[in-house]
C-alpha positions as CSV (number, residue, x, y, z in Angstrom):
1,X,0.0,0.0,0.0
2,X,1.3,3.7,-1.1
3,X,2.6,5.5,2.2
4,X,0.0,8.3,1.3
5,X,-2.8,6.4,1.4
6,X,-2.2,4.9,4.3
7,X,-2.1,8.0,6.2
8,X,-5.5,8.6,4.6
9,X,-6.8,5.6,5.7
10,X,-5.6,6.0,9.7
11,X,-7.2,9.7,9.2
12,X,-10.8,8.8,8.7
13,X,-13.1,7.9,11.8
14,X,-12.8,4.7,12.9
15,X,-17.0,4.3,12.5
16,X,-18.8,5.6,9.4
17,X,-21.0,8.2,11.2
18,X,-18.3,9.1,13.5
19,X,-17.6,13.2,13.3
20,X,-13.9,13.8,12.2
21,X,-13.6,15.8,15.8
22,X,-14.3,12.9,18.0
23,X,-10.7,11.5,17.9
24,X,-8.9,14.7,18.0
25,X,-11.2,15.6,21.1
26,X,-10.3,12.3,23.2
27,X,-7.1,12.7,23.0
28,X,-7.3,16.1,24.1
29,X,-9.5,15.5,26.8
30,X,-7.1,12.2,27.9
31,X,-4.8,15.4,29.3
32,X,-7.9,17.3,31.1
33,X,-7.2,17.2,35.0
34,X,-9.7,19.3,36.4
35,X,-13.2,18.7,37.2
36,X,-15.7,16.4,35.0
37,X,-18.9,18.5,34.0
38,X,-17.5,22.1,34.2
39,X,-18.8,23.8,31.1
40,X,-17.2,27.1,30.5
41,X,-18.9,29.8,27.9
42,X,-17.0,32.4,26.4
43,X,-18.5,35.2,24.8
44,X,-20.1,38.5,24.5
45,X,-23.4,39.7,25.4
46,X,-25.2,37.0,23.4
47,X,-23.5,35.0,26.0
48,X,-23.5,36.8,29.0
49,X,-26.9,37.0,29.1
50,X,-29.6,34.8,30.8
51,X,-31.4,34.1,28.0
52,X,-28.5,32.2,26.8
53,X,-28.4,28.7,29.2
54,X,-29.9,29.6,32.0
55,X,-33.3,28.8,30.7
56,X,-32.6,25.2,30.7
57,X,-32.3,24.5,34.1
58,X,-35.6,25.1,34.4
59,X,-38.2,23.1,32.6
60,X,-38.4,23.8,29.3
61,X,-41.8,23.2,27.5
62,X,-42.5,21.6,24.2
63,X,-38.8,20.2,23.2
64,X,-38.2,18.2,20.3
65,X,-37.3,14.4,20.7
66,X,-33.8,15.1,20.3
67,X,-33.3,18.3,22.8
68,X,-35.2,16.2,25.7
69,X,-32.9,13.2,24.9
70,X,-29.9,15.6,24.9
71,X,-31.5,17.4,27.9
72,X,-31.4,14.5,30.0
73,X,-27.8,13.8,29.0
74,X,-26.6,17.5,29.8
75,X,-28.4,16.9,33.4
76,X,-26.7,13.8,33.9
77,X,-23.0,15.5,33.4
78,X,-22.6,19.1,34.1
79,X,-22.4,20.7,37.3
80,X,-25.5,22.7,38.2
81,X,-23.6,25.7,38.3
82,X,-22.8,26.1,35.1
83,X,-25.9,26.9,34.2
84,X,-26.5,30.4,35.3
85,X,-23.6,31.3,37.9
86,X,-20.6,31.0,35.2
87,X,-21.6,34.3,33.3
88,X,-19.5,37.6,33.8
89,X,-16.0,38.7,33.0
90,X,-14.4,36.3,35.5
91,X,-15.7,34.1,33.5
92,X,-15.0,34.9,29.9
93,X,-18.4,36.6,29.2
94,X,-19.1,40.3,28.7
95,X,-21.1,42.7,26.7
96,X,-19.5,45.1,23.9
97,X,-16.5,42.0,24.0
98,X,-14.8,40.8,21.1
99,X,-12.1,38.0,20.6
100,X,-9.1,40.8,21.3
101,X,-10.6,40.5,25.2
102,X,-10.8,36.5,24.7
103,X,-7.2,36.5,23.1
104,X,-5.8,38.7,26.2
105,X,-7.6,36.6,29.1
106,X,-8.2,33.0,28.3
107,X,-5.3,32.0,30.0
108,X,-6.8,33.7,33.1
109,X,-10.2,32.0,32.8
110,X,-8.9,29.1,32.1
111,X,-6.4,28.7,34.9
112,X,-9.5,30.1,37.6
113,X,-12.1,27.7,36.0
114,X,-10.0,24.6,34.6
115,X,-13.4,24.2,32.6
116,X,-13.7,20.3,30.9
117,X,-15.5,22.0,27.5
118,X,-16.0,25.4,26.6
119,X,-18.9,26.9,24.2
120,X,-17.0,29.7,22.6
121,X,-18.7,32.7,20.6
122,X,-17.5,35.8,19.6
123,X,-17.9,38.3,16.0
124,X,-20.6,40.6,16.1
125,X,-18.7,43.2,18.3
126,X,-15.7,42.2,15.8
127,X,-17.5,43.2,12.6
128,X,-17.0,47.1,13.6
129,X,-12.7,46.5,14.1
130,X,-11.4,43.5,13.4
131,X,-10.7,42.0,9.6
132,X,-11.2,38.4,9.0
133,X,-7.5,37.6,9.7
134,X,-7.2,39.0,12.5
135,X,-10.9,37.9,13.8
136,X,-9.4,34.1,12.4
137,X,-5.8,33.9,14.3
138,X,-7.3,34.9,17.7
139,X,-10.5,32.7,16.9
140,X,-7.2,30.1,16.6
141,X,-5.2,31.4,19.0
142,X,-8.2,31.0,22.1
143,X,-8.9,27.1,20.9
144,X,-5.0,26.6,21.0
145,X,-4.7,27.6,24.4
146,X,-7.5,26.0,25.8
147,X,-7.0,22.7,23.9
148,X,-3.4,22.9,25.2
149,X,-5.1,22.9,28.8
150,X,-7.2,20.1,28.1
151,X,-10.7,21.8,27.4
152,X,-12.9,20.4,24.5
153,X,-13.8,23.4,22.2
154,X,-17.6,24.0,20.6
155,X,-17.0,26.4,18.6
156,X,-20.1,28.3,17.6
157,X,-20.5,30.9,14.7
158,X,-21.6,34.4,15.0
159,X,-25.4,35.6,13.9
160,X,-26.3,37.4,11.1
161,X,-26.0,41.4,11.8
162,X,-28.6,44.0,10.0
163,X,-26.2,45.6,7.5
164,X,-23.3,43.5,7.7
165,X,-24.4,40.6,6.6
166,X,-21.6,39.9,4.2
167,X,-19.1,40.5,6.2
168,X,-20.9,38.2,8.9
169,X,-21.0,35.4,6.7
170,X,-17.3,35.7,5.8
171,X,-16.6,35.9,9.8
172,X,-18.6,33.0,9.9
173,X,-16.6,31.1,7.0
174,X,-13.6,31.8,9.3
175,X,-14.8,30.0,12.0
176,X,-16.0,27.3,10.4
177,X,-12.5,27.1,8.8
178,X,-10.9,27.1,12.7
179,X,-13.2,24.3,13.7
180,X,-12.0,22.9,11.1
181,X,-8.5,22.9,10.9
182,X,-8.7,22.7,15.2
183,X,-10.6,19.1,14.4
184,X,-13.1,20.8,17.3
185,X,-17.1,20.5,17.2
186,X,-18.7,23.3,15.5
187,X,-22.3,24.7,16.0
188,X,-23.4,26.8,12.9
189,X,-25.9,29.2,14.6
190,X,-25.2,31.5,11.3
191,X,-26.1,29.0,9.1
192,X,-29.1,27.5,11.3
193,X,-30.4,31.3,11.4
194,X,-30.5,31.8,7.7
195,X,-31.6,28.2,6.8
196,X,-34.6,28.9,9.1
197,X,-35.5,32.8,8.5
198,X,-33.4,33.2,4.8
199,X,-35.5,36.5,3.7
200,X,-36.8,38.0,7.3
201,X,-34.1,37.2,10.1
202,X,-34.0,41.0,10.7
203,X,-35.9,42.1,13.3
204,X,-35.2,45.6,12.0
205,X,-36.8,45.2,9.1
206,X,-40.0,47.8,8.0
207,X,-42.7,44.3,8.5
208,X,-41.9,43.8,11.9
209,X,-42.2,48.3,12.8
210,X,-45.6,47.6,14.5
211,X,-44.9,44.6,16.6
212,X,-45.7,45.7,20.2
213,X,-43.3,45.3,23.0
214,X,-39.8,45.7,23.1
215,X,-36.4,45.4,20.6
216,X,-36.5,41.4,22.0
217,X,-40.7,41.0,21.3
218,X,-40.0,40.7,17.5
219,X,-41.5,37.3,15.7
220,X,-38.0,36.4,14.2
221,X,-34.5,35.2,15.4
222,X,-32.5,38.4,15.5
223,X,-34.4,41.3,17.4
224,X,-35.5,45.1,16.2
225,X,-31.8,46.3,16.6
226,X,-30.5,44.1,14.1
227,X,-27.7,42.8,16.6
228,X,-28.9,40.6,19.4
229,X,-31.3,37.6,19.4
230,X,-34.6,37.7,20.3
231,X,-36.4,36.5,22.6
232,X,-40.4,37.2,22.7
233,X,-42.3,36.3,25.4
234,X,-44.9,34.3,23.1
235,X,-41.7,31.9,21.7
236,X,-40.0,30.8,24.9
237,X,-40.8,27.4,24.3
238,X,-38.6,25.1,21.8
239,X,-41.7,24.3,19.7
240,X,-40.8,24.1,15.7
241,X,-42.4,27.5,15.5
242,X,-40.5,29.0,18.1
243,X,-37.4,27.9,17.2
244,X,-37.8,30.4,14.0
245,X,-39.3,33.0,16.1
246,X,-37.1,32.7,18.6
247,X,-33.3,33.9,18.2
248,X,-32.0,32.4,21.8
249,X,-34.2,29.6,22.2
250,X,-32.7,28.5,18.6
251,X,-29.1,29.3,20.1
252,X,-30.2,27.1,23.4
253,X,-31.0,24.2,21.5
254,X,-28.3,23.8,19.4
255,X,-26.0,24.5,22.1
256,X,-27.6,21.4,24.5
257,X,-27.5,19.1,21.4
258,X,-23.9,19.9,20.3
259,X,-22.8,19.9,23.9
260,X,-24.8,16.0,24.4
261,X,-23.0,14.5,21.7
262,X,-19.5,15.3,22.9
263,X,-20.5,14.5,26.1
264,X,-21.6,10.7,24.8
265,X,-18.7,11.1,22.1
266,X,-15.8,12.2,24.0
267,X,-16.0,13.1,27.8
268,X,-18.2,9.9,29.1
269,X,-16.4,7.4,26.5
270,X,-14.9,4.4,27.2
């Protein structure tokens, strides 16, 4: 057999449906000495908030098959206070951030929290200074380091922003490219938003002006500044229909499925 195709061959998952991260991730995780369950989020205010997470600890109404399955299996693993009490800049979450602040303290965060995975999402603060390279070798730089210390990385792409949507998606490219070439998990918020709302994400936009309530009351997935996600009172449930309505209940269940599978995949395997 020709040497390069061997070294195809021992590159591609041992199972057929096995992601291409789930190797790279146990061997990382082999070197983790801290404590099992700790699930880190770094971020700006998409993360900081407590519509991000938090919710979940309670009891969530109308969730798919899949998110109660995953549900269970978050439950089952991470420590209860990772649900609400791990938000702030001690640790790695803060409004108006962008991966500059990640790329200066993740080795602080990382050394106070010893976290076993981390969520990671940064760009729309980004979009107004960074360009794409520099916005891709910190992206890089933040999975090196905590890879290096043993924490599994979901990385999770940026949302759509009203009037920089182009650049957005090219932000988002980039991180896809990092999860990539990092072999880490990847959730595609971007992609999920625009697959689900591809003409009327914007909650900015002139058919949504006479929605009552609030910027976050607005029947789509990013709210009436164009920025954050919503989150209307009427779509806090993870029903089909909310999850297009709904910009962080949509980010809430991806994040609890992505985060089940590398629990079963990678940090419970035998």
């Amino acid at each position: 057999m020709r040497l390069s195709l061997l070294f195809l061959l021992l590159a591609l998952p041992l199972h057929a449906d096995e992601p291409a991260w789930v190797a790279p991730m146990k061997d990382v995780h082999a070197h983790f000495k801290g404590t099992a369950g700790t699930l880190a989020a770094f971020g700006d205010s998409i993360t900081v908030t407590l519509a991000f997470w938090a919710p979940l600890q309670g009891e969530p109404k109308n969730m798919p098959a899949d998110m109660a399955a995953a549900l269970a299996t978050v439950r089952g693993h991470m420590k209860p206070d990772c649900w609400a009490k791990w938000k702030g800049p001690a640790y790695g979450s803060e409004g108006g951030m962008t991966i500059r602040w990640a790329d200066e303290n993740v080795d602080r965060w990382l050394k106070k929290l010893n976290p076993e995975a981390a969520v990671i999402l940064f760009g729309t603060n980004d979009l107004s200074g960074l360009d794409r390279k520099e916005f891709r070798a910190k992206t890089a730089s933040v999975v090196d380091r905590c890879l290096k210390n043993g924490t599994v990385v979901l990385l999770t792409t940026l949302p759509p922003r009203s009037g920089a949507l182009e650049k957005a998606r090219d932000f988002a490219d980039a991180v896809r490219a990092v999860a990539k070439e990092k072999h880490v998990p990847l959730i595609d918020y971007q992609a999920e938003i625009l697959r689900r709302r591809p003409d009327d994400w914007d909650g900015s936009l002139p058919k949504f002006k006479d929605v009552k309530g609030g910027e976050y009351e607005v029947p789509t997935l990013i709210a009436r500044d164009g920025v954050h996600p919503s989150f209307p009172k009427a779509h806090q449930d993870y029903s089909a229909d909310s999850l297009s309505k709904s910009g962080y209940a949509l980010r809430n269940y991806l994040t609890v499925v992505a985060y089940a599978d590398v629990i079963k995949r990678v940090l419970k395997a035998k």
